[in-house]
C-alpha positions as CSV (number, residue, x, y, z in Angstrom):
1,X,-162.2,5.1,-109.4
2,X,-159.2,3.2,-111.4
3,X,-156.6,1.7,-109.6
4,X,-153.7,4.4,-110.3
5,X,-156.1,6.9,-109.3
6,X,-156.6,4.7,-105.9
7,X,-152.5,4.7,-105.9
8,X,-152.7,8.6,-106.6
9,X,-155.0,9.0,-103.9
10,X,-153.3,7.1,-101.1
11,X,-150.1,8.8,-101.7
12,X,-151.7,12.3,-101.1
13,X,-151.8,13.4,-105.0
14,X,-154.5,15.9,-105.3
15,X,-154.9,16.7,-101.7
16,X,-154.1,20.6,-102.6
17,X,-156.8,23.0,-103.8
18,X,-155.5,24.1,-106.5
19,X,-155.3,28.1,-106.4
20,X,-157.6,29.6,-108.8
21,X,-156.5,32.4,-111.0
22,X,-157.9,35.6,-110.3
23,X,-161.0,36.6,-112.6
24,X,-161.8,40.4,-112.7
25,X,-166.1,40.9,-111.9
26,X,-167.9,40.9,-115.4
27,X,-169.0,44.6,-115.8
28,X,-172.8,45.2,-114.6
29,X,-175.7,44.8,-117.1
30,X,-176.1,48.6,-117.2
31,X,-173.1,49.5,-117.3
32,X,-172.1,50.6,-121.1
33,X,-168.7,48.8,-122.4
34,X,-166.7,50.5,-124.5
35,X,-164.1,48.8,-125.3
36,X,-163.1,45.0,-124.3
37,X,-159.4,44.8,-123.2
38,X,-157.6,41.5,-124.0
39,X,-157.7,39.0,-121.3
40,X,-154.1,37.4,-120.4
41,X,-154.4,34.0,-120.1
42,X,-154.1,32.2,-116.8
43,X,-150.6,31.0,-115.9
44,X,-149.5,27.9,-116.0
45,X,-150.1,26.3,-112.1
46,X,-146.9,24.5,-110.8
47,X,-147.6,20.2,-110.4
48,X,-147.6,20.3,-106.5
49,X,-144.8,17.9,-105.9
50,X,-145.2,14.7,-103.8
51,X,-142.4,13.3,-101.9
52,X,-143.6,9.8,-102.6
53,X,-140.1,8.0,-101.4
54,X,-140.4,9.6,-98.2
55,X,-144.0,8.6,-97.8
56,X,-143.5,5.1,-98.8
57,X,-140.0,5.3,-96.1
58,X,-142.5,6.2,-93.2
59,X,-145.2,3.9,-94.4
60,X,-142.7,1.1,-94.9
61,X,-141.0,2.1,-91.5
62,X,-144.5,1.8,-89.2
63,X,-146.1,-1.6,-91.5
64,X,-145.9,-5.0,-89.5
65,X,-144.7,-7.0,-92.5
66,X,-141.2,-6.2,-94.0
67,X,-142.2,-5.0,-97.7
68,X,-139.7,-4.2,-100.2
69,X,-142.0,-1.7,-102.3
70,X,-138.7,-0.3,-104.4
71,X,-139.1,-3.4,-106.7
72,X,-142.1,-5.1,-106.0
73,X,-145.5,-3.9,-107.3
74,X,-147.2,-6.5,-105.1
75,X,-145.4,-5.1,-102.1
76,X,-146.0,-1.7,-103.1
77,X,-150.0,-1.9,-103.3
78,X,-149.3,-3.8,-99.6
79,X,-148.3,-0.9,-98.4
80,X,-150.7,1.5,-99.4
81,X,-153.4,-0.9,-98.5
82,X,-154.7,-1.6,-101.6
83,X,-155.3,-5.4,-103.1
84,X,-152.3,-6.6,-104.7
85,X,-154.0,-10.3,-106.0
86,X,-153.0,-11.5,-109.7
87,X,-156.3,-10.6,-110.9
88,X,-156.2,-6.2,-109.9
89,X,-152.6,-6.5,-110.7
90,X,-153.6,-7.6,-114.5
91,X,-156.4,-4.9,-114.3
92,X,-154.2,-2.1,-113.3
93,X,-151.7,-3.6,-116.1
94,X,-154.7,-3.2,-118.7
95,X,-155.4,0.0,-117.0
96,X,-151.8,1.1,-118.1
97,X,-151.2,-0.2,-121.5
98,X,-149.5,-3.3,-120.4
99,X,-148.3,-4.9,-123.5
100,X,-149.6,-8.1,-124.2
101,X,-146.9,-10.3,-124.4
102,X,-146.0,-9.3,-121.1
103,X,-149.5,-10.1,-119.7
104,X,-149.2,-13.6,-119.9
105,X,-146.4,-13.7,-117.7
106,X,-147.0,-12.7,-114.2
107,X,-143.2,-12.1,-113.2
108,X,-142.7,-10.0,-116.6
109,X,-146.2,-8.1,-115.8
110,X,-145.1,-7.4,-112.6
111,X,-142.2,-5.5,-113.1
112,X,-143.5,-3.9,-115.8
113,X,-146.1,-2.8,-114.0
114,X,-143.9,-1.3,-110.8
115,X,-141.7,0.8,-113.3
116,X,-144.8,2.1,-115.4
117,X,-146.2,3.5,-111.7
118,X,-143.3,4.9,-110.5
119,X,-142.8,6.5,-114.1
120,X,-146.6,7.5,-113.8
121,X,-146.1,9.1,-110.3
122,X,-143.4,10.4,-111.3
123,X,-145.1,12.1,-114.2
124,X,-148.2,13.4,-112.2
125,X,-146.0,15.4,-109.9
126,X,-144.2,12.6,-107.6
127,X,-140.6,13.0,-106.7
128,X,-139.3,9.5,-108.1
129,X,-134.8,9.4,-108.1
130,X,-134.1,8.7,-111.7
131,X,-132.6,5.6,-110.3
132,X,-135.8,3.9,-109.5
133,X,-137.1,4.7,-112.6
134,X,-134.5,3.1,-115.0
């Protein structure tokens, strides 16, 4: 499993079933067909939405150690319980497309990399304020 996908995971992304679209019963073998009616296609299914500022409040709220996960990747991946160490955050960074010039520089990496997860959560479904995202 990749590390966003771990981050996707321990915020409750994917927890849903999805609901299936209904399929009509393929017609019995002996049964003649005579004519074959166009099939609508499925509808598009909704990105459940994940309130992930209000889960990272109450996880913030109940953790020992005073994080500040609104601008600190390290803090963030704290808080969900994942390793934060220089050498995941550079593979999650890779993971991501991290530019290069910015991997050289942990401070630059790192807040590249807190902006490109909350963009990233926000683009898989996760209710990020525009304001954290900027």
């Amino acid at each position: 499993m990749s590390i966003f996908s771990s981050i996707l995971s321990k915020l409750g992304f994917g927890d849903k079933k999805d609901d299936a679209a209904a399929v009509a019963p393929a017609p019995a073998a002996d049964t003649p067909v005579t004519s074959i009616a166009p099939v609508a296609p499925a509808a598009p299914v909704a990105i459940s939405e994940v309130d992930v500022v209000a889960k990272l409040t109450a996880l913030a709220a109940a953790h020992a150690e005073k994080l500040n996960w609104k601008t600190s990747i390290v803090d963030l991946m704290k808080l969900l319980g994942l390793d934060s160490s220089l050498a995941v955050r550079k593979e999650l960074a890779t993971e991501l497309g991290c530019p290069a010039e910015k991997m050289g520089d942990s401070a630059q990496m790192n807040m590249w990399l807190h902006k490109t997860v909350l963009q990233k959560l926000a683009a898989n479904g996760g209710n990020i304020p525009a304001d954290m995202l900027d």
